[in-house]
C-alpha positions as CSV (number, residue, x, y, z in Angstrom):
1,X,0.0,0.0,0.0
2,X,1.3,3.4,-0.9
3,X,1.9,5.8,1.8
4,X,-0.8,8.9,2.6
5,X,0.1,12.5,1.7
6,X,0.0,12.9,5.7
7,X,2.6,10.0,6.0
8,X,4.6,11.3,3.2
9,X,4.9,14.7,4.9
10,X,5.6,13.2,8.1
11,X,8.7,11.3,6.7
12,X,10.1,14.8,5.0
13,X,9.9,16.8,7.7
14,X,11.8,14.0,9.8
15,X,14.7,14.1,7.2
16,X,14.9,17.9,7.3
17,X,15.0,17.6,10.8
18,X,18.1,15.3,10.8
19,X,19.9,17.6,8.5
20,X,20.2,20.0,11.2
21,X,23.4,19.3,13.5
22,X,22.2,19.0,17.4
23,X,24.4,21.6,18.1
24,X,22.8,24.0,16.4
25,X,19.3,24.1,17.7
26,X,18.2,27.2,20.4
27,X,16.0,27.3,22.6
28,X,12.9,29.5,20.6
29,X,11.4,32.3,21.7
30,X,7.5,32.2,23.2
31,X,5.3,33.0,20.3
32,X,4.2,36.1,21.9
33,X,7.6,37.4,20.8
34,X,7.2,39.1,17.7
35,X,10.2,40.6,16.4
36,X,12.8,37.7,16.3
37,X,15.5,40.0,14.1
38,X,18.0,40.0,17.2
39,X,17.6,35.7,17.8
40,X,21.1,35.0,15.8
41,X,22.6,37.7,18.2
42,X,21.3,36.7,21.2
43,X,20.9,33.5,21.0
44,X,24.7,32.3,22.0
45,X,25.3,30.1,18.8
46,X,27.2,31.9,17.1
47,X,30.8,34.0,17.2
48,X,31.5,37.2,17.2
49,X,33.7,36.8,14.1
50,X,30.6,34.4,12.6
51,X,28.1,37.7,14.1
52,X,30.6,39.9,12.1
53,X,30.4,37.8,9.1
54,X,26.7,37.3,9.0
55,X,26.5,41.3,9.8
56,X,27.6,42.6,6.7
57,X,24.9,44.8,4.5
58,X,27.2,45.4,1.7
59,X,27.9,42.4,-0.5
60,X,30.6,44.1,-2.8
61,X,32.0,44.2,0.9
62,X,31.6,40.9,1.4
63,X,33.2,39.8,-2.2
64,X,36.5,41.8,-1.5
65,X,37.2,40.2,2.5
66,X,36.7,36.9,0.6
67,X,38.5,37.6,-3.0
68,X,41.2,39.0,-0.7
69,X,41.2,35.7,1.4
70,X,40.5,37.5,4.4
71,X,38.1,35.7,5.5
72,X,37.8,32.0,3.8
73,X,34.5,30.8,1.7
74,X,34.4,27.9,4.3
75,X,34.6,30.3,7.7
76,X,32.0,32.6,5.3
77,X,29.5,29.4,4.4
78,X,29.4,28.1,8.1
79,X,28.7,31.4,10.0
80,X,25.7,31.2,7.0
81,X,24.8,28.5,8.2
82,X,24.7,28.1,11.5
83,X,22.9,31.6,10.9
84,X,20.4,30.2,8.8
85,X,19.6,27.6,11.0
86,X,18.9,29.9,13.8
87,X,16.5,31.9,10.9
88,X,14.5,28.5,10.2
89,X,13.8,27.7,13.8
90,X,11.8,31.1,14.5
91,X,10.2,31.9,11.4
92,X,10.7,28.1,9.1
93,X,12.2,29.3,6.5
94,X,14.0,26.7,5.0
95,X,13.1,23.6,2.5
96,X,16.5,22.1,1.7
97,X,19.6,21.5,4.1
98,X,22.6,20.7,2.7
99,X,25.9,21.0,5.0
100,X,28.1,19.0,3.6
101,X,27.7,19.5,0.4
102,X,28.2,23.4,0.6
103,X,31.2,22.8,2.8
104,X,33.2,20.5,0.2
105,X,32.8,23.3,-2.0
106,X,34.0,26.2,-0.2
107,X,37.1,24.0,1.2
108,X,37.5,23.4,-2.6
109,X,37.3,27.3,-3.5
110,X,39.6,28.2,-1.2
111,X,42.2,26.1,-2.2
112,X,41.7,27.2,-5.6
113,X,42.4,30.8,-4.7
114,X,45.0,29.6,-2.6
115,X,46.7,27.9,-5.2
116,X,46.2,30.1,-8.6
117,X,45.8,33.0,-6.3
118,X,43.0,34.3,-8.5
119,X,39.0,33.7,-7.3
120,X,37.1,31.4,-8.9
121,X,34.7,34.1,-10.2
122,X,32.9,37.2,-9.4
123,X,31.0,35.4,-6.8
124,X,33.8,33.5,-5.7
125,X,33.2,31.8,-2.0
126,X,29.8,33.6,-1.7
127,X,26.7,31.1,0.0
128,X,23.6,31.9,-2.2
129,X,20.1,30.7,-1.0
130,X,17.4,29.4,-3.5
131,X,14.0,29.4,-4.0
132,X,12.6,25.8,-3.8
133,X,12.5,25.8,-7.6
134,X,15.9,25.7,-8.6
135,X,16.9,22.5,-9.3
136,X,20.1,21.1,-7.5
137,X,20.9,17.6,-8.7
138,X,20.8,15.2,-6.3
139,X,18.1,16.8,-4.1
140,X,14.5,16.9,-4.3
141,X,12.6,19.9,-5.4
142,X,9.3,19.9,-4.0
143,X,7.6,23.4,-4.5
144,X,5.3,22.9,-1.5
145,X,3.4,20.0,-3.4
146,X,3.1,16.6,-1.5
147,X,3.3,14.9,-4.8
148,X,6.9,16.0,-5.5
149,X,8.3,14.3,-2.5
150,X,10.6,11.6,-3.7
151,X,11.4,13.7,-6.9
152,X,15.4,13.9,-7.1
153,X,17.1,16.4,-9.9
154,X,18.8,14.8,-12.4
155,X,20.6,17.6,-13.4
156,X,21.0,21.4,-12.0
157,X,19.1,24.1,-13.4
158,X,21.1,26.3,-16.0
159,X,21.4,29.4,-13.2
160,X,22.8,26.9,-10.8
161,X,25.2,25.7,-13.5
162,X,25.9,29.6,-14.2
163,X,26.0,30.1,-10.1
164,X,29.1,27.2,-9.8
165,X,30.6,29.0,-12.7
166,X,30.8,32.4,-10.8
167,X,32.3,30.7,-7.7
168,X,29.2,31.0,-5.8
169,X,28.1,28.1,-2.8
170,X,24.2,27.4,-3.3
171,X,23.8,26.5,0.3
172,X,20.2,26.7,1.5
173,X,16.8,26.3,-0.3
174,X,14.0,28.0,0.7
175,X,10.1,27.9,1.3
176,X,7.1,28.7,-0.7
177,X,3.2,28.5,-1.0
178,X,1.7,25.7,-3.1
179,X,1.5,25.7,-6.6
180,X,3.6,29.5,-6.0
181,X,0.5,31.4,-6.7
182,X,-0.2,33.0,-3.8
183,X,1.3,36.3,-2.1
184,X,1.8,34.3,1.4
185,X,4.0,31.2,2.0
186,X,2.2,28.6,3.2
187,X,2.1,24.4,2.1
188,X,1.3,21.4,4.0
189,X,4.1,20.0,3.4
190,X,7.0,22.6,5.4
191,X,3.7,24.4,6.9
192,X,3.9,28.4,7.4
193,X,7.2,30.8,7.0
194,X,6.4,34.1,9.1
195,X,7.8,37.7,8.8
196,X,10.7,38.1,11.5
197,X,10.1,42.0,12.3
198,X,6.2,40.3,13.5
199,X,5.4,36.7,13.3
200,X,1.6,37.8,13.3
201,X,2.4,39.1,9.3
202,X,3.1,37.7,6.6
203,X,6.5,37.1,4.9
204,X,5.1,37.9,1.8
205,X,5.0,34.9,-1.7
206,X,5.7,33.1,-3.4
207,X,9.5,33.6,-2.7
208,X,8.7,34.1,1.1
209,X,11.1,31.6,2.9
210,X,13.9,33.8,0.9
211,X,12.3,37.3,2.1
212,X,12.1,35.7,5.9
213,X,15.6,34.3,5.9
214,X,17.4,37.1,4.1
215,X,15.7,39.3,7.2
216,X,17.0,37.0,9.5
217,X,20.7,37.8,8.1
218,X,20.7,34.0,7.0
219,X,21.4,35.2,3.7
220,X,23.0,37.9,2.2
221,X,21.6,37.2,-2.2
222,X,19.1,35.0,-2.8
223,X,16.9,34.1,-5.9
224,X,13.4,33.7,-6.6
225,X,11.0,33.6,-9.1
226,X,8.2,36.4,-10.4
227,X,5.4,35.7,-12.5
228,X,2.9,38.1,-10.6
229,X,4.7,39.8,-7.8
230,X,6.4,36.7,-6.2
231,X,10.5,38.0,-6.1
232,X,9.3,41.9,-4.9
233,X,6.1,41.1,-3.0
234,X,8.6,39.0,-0.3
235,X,11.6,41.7,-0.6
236,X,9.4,45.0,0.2
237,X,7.3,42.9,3.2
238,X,10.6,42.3,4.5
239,X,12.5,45.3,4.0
240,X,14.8,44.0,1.5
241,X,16.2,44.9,-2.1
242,X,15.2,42.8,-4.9
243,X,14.9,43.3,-8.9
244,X,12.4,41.7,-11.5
245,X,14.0,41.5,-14.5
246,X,12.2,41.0,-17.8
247,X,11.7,38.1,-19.2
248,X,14.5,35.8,-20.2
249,X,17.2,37.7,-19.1
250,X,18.0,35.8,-16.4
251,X,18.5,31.8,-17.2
252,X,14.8,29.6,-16.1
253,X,15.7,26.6,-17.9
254,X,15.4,23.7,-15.5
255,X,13.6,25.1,-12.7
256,X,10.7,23.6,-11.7
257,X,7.1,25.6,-12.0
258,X,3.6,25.6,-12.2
259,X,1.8,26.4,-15.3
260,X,4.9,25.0,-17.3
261,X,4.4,25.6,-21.0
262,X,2.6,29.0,-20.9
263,X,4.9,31.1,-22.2
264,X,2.8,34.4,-23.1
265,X,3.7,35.8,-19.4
266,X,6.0,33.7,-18.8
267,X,7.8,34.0,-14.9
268,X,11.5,35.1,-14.9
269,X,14.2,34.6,-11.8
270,X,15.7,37.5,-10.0
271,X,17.7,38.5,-7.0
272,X,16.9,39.4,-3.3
273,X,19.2,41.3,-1.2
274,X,20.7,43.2,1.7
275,X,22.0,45.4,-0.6
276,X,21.9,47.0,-4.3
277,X,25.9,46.0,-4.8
278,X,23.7,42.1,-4.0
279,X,21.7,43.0,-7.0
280,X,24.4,44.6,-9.5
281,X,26.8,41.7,-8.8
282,X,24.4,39.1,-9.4
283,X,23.2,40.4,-12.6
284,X,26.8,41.2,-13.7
285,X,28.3,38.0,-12.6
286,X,25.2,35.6,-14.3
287,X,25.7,37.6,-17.5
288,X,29.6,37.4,-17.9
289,X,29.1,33.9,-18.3
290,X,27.0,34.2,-21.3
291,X,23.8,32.3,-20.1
292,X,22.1,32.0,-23.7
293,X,24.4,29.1,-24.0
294,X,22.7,27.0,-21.8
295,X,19.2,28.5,-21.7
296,X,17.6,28.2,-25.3
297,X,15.3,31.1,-24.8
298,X,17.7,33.2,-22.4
299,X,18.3,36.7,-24.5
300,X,21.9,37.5,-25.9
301,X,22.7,40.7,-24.1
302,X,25.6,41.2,-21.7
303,X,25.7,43.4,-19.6
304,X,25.8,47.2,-20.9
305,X,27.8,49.1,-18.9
306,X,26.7,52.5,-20.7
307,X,22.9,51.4,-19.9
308,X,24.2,51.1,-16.5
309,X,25.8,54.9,-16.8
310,X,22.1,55.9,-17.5
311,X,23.4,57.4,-21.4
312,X,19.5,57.0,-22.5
313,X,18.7,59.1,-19.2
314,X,20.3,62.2,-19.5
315,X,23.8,60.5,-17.9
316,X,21.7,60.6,-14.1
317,X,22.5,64.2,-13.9
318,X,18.5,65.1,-13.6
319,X,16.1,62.2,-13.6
320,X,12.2,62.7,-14.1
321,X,10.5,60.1,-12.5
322,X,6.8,60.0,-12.2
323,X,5.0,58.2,-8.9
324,X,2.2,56.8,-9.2
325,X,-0.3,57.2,-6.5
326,X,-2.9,54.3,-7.0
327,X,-3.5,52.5,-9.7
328,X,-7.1,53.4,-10.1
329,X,-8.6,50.5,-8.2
330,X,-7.3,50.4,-4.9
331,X,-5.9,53.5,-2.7
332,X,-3.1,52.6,-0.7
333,X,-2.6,52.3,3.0
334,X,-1.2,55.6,5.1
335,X,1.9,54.4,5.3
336,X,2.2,53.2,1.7
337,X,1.5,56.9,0.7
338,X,4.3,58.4,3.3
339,X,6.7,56.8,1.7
340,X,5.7,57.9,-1.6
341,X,5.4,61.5,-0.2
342,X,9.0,60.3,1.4
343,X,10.6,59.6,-2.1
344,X,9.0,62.4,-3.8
345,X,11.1,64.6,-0.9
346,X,14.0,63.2,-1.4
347,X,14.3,63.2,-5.2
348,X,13.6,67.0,-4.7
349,X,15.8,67.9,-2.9
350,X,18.7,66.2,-4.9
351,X,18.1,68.1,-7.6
352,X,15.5,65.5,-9.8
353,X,12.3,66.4,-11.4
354,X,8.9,64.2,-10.1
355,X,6.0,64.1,-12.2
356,X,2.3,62.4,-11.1
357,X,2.1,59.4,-13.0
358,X,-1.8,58.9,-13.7
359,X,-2.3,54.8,-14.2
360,X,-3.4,53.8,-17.6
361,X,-6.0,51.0,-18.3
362,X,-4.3,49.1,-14.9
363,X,-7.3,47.2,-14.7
364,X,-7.7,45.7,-17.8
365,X,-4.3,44.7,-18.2
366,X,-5.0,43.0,-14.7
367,X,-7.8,41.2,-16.0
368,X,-5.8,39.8,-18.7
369,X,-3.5,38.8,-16.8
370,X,-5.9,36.8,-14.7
371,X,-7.1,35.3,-17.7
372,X,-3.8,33.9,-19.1
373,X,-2.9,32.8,-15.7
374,X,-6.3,30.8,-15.5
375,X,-6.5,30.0,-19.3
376,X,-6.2,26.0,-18.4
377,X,-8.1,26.1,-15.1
378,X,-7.4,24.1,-12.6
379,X,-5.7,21.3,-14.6
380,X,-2.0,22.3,-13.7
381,X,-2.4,21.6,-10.2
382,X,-5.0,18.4,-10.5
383,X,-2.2,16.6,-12.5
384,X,-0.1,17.5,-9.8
385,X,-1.9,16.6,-6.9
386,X,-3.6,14.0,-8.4
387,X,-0.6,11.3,-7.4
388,X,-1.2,11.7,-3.4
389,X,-4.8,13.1,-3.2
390,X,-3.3,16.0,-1.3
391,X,-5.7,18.7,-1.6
392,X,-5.3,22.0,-3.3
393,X,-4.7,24.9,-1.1
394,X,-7.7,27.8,-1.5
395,X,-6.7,29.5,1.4
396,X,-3.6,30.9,3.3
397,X,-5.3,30.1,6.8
398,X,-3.9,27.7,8.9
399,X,-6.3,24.8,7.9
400,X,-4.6,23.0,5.2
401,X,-8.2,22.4,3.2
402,X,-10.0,25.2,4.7
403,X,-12.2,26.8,2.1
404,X,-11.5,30.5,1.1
405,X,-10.9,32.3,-2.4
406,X,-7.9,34.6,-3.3
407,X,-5.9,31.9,-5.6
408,X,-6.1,32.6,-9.1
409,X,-8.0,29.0,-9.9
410,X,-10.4,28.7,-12.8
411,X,-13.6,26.3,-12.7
412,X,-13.1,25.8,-16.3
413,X,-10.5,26.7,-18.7
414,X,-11.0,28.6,-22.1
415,X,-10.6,27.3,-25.3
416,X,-6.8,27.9,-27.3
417,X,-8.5,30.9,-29.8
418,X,-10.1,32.3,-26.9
419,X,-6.3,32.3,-25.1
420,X,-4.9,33.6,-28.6
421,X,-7.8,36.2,-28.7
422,X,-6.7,37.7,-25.2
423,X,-2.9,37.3,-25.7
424,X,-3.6,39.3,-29.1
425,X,-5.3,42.1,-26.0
426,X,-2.3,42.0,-24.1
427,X,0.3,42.8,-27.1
428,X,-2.1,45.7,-28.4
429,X,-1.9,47.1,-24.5
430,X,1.5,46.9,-24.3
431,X,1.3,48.7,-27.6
432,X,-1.2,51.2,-25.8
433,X,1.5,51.4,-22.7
434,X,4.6,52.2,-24.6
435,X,2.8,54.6,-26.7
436,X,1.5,56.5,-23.1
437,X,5.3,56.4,-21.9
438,X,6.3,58.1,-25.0
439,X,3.8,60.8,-24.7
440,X,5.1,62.0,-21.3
441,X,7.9,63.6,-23.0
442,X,5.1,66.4,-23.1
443,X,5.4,66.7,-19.5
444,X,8.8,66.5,-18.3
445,X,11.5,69.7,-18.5
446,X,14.4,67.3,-19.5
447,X,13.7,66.5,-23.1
448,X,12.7,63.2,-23.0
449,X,9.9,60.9,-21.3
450,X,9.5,60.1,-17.7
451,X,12.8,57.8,-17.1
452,X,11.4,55.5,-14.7
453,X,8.0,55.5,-12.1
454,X,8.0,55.0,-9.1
455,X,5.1,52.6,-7.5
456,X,3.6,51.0,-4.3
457,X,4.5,47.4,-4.2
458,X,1.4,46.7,-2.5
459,X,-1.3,48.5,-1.7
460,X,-0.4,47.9,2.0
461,X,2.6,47.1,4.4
462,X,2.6,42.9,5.0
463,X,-0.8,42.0,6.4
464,X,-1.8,39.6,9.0
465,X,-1.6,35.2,7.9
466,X,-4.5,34.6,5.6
467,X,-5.3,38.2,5.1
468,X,-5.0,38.5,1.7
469,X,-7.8,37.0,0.9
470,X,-8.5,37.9,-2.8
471,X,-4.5,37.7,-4.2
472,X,-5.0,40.4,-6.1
473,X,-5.2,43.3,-3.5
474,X,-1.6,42.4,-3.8
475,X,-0.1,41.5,-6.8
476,X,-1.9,44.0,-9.0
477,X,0.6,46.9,-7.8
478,X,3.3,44.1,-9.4
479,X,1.7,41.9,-11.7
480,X,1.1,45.3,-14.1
481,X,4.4,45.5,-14.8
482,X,5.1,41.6,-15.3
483,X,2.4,41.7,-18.1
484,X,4.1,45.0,-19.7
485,X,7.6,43.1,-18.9
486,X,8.9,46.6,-17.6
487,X,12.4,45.8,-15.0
488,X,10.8,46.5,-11.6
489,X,13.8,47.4,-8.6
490,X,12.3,46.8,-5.2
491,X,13.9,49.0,-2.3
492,X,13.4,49.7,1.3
493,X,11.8,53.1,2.7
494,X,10.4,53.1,6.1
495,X,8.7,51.1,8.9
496,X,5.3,51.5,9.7
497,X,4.9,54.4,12.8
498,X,1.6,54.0,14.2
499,X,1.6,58.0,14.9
500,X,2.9,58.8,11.7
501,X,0.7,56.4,9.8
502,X,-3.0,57.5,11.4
503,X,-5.6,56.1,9.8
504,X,-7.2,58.4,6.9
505,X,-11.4,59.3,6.7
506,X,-13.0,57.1,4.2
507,X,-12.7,58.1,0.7
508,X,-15.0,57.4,-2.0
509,X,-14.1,53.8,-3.0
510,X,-12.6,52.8,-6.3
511,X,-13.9,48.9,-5.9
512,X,-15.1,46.8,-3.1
513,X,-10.8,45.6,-2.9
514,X,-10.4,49.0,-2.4
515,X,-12.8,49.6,0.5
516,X,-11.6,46.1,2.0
517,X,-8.2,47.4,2.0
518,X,-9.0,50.5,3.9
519,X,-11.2,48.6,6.8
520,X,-8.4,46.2,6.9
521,X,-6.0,49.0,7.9
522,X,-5.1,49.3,12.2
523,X,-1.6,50.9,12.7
524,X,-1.1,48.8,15.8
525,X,-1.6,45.6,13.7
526,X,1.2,46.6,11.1
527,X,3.6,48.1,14.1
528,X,7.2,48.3,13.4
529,X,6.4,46.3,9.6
530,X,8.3,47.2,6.6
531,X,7.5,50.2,3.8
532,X,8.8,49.6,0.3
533,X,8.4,50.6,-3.3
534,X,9.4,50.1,-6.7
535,X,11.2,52.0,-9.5
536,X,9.9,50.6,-12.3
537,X,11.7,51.2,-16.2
538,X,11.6,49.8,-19.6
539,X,11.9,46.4,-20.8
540,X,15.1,44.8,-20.7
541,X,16.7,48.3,-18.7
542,X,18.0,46.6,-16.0
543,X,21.1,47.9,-15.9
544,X,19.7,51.3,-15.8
545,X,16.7,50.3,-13.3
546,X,19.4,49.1,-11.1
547,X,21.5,52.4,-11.4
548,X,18.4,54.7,-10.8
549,X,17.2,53.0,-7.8
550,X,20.6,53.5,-6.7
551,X,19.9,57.2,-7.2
552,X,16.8,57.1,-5.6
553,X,18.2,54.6,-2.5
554,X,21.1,57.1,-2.1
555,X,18.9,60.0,-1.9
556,X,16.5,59.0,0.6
557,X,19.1,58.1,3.1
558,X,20.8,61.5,2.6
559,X,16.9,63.0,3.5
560,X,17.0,60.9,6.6
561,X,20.4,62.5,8.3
């Protein structure tokens, strides 16, 4: 008799268990502790060199102590580690443990350098965490589904070919909801992963477990995936960095998915980090090793050092970038619009021109999107489940079959010219989009069109566990620009301030999301929770994305002293 789903997630979780040395487990706060940022700290595992190590907010930083040897990849990979470790036991965070492994290979990079004297790559001796999607061969790539238990990689996925290649250490993989579409992390078979600045909220999907361990200083780059949201979703609700690159830029071949084959809007890989110089290596490093060689569909464009030197944007000298206040369906919370009001500031004051950037046809490139995404219905993830009888998550509550709605799942799918009839939509709106962009030229003082906008990631600060209860009060503030294919840079602004952040009077409501949204907002609930937003450019700018939100990063710290 084959096992049960239950017995088959019973069995997992007692394997990850034993991957984690004895040593290394703490005694875990109460749950009435919220904020578990300072655990690793306080918790007595680790060094003070290892506290040092794990410390660092500057990867470039980081790359020198180890290209300059001093501090070794293997001294670097274990403080990770044990740090990591630490991260999973508060807020479960981690899918995939794999000491020894990661170990051999650092031992093996250092005596590389030691021996040619020269690093291995640009990422030489530098841990990197991954989504549980990217395929490591050898070790089983489960995606949250029961079903995929048992399922070992042949063979790694062309980014963690591309990742060896740079010198990097994959070293950790990391949770995520079932069937990835959802903007929580939650799956019955690793259960919950929690935002460690309040466990009550939520890290934030489908690359959560790399938001919450990233936070936790487990991690300094990690990579997930974005279809809808699910790489900057988890980086703003954690206070992180993170970039969505368009599509095919970064290497996908390999990786494990759901709604494999649709390729109109199709999801692309990108980084999460402590830091922009996390984001500009990454992208630099995967690109100098010519990707397109390994990925069929991965485009044949190094990187461009001049796009990164901002020569289409007036050399940086005086941006115009337009914000965008709502999207014309839902208003966001108070402390989503201080930090707009923040940026706006900041970019003032450093000598850069901001425009109002009035949303154009938002919603019906959002229902498009819906549409493609739910073109088959729910025959992706019947296949999938249909091995175990595990059932398909509707709801991010605790209840593993509790009924709900907020998943984009379709009763019944649409026939292939009805799909080709709304893909033929979404090229004439991209069409209508670039055409808008153009026009702006007419209101900017710098001679061309707005160089980038500036957005709300979501419409609110991370909510409470099961709160986002119709996925799209989320993703729509992100999933616009996956369906333009626009380079999206996610970075940090403020923390909510419940005197700051009061709530405001009811306004007249765009949509029923929108007048959800405002009776979901209490500024006690999101206390202390990050604020983030998004600088958002052309397709295929991501050097120049990357080197504006620098801009923009550089100037709001210099409002803040």
């Amino acid at each position: 008799m084959s096992p049960t789903w239950q017995e088959l997630v019973a069995d997992k979780r007692q394997r990850q268990q034993a991957t984690i040395p004895k040593e290394w487990i703490i005694s875990v706060p109460a749950a009435d502790v919220l904020d578990v940022t300072k655990v690793p700290e306080e918790c007595g595992l680790l060094s003070v060199k290892e506290l040092e190590i794990t410390g660092v907010n500057d990867v470039d930083y980081l790359l020198k102590k180890l290209a300059n040897r001093e501090w070794s990849a293997v001294e670097v990979t274990t403080a990770f580690y044990k740090r990591a470790i630490v991260a999973h036991q508060v807020v479960n965070c981690l899918t995939e443990i794999f000491i020894e492994r990661a170990l051999e290979r650092a031992a093996w990079l250092d005596e590389q350098l030691k021996t040619t004297g020269k690093p291995v790559g640009p990422l030489h001796g530098l841990p990197i965490s991954l989504k549980d999607q990217i395929s490591i061969k050898g070790l089983e790539t489960i995606m949250g589904y029961v079903s995929w238990i048992g399922k070992y990689a042949e063979r790694d996925a062309a980014l963690t070919e591309v990742l060896y290649e740079c010198g990097a250490i994959p070293f950790v993989r990391t949770n995520v909801p079932q069937t990835l579409m959802w903007p929580e992390t939650y799956n019955a078979v690793f259960g919950r992963t929690v935002n460690p600045r309040n466990r009550t909220l939520t890290c934030g999907g489908s690359s959560g477990g790399e938001g919450a361990l990233i936070a936790m200083g487990g991690s300094v780059l990690g990579v997930g995936s974005d279809l809808g949201g699910s790489v900057r979703i988890p980086a703003a609700m954690n206070g992180l960095y993170a970039l969505r690159p368009s599509y095919n830029r970064v290497p996908y071949q390999g990786c494990v998915n759901s709604l494999e084959g649709q390729d109109s809007l199709p999801s692309v890989l990108g980084p999460l980090s402590v830091s922009l110089s996390g984001i500009k290596a990454f992208m630099q490093g995967i690109l100098s090793r010519k990707p397109w060689f390994k990925d069929p569909v991965a485009i044949r464009k190094p990187w461009d050092e001049s796009e990164y030197q901002l020569a289409e944007h007036g050399g940086g000298k005086k941006l115009c970038i337009g914000i965008l206040w709502d999207d014309g369906v839902i208003v966001p919370q108070p402390p989503v619009i201080r930090a707009l009001e923040m940026t706006k500031k900041a970019l003032i004051a450093a000598g850069h021109e901001v425009v109002d950037w009035k949303q154009y046809k938002h919603a019906e490139i959002y229902e498009v999107t819906k549409v493609i995404w739910t073109a088959a219905g729910l025959e992706d993830y019947e296949a999938v489940v249909a091995a175990t009888g595990e059932p398909i998550l509707s709801s991010m509550e605790e209840a593993v079959d509790l009924p709900g709605e907020g998943i984009y799942l379709a009763s019944e799918g649409i026939s292939a010219y009805q799909l080709w009839q709304v893909q033929k939509k979404k090229l004439d709106l991209r069409k209508e989009y670039l055409d808008y962009w153009q026009k702006s030229i007419e209101i900017t003082t710098t001679g061309r069109p707005v160089d980038a906008i500036i957005s709300p990631v979501a419409p609110y600060p991370p909510p409470p566990h099961g709160k986002n209860r119709s996925a799209g009060r989320t993703v729509q503030y992100t999933m616009i620009w996956n369906c333009l294919d626009y380079t999206a840079c996610v970075f940090p602004v403020t923390k909510v301030d419940p005197i700051l952040d009061q709530p405001k009077p009811a306004h007249e409501f765009l949509s029923d999301a929108d007048k959800d949204v405002w009776q979901l907002y209490n500024p006690e609930t999101f206390k202390n929770a990050p604020v983030s937003l998004q600088l958002v450019g052309r397709t295929l700018e991501e050097e120049a994305v990357i080197a504006m939100t620098e801009m923009v990063d550089a100037a709001l710290k210099q409002s803040k002293l």
